[in-house]
VOPAGU-2260 file (C-alpha; in pm, 1 decimal, decimal comma):
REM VOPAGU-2260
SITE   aa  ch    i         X         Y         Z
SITE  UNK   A    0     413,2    -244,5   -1171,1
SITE  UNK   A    1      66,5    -361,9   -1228,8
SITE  UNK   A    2      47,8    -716,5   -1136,5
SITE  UNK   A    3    -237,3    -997,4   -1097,5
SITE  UNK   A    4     -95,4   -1126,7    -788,1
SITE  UNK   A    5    -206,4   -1004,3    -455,3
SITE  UNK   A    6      67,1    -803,4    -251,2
SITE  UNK   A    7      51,9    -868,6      84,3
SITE  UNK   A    8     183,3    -672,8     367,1
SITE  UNK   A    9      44,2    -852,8     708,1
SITE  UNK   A   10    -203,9   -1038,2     518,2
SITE  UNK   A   11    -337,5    -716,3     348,8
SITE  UNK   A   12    -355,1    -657,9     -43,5
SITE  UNK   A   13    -139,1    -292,3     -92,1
SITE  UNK   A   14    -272,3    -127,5    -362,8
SITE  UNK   A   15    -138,6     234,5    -485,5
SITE  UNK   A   16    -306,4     532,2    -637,1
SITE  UNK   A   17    -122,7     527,6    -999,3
SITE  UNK   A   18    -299,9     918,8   -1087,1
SITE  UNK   A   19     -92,1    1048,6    -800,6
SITE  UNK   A   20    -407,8    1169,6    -612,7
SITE  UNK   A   21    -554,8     855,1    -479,3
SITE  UNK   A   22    -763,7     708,5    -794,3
SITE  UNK   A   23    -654,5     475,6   -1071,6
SITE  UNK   A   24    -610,4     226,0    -801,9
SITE  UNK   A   25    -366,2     -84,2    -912,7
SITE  UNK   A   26    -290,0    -396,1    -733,2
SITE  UNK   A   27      90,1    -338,0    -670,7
SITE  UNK   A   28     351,6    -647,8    -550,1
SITE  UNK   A   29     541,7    -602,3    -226,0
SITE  UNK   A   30     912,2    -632,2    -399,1
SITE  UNK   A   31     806,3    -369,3    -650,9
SITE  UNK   A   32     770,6    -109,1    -318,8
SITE  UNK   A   33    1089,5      50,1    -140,4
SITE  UNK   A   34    1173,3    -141,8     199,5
SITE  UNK   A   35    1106,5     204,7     388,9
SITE  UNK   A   36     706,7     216,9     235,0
SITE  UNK   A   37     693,7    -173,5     334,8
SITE  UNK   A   38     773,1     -83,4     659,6
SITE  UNK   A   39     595,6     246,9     709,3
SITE  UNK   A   40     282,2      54,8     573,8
SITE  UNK   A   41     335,9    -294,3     745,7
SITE  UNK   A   42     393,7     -72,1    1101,2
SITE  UNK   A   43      73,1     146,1    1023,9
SITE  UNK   A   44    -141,6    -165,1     984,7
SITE  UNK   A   45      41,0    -328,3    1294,2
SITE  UNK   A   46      55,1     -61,9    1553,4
SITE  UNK   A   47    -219,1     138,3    1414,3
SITE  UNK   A   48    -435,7    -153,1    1403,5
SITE  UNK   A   49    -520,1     -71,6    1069,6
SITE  UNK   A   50    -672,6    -398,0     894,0
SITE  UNK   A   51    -835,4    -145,1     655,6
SITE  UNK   A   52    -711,2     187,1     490,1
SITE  UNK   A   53    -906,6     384,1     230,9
SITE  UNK   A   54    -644,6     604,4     156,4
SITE  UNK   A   55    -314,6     638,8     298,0
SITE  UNK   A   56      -9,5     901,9     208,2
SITE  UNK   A   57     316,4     753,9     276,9
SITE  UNK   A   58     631,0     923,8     338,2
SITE  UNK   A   59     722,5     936,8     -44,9
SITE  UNK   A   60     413,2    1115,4    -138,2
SITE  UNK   A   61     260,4     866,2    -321,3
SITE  UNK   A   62    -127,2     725,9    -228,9
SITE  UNK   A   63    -188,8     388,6     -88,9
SITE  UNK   A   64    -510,4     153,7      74,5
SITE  UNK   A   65    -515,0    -173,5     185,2
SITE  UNK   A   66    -803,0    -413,2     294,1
């Protein structure tokens, strides 16, 4: 899932917490996350006016951030 291309969800690079705790961050590409996480993440950066997330727990359990 690791990849060297950016993934962006409205303009922001996703990254995801490969330790399962929110270290061992890894740039992660969009089509390699579940529609449902694109969403949940793309609507927390839109309506939450979130440009910037240090840490983020989506609704499959698994950690995210974006910048």
């Amino acid at each position: 899932m690791t990849t060297t291309n950016d993934s962006l969800i409205c303009g922001c690079k996703i990254q995801y917490g490969a330790s399962g705790v929110g270290h061992d961050w890894r740039t992660i590409d969009a089509s390699d996350l579940p529609a449902d996480i694109r969403e949940e993440i793309a609507a927390d950066i839109l309506d939450g006016d979130n440009e910037e997330c240090d840490g983020y727990v989506a609704n499959n359990g698994l950690h995210y951030r974006w910048s």
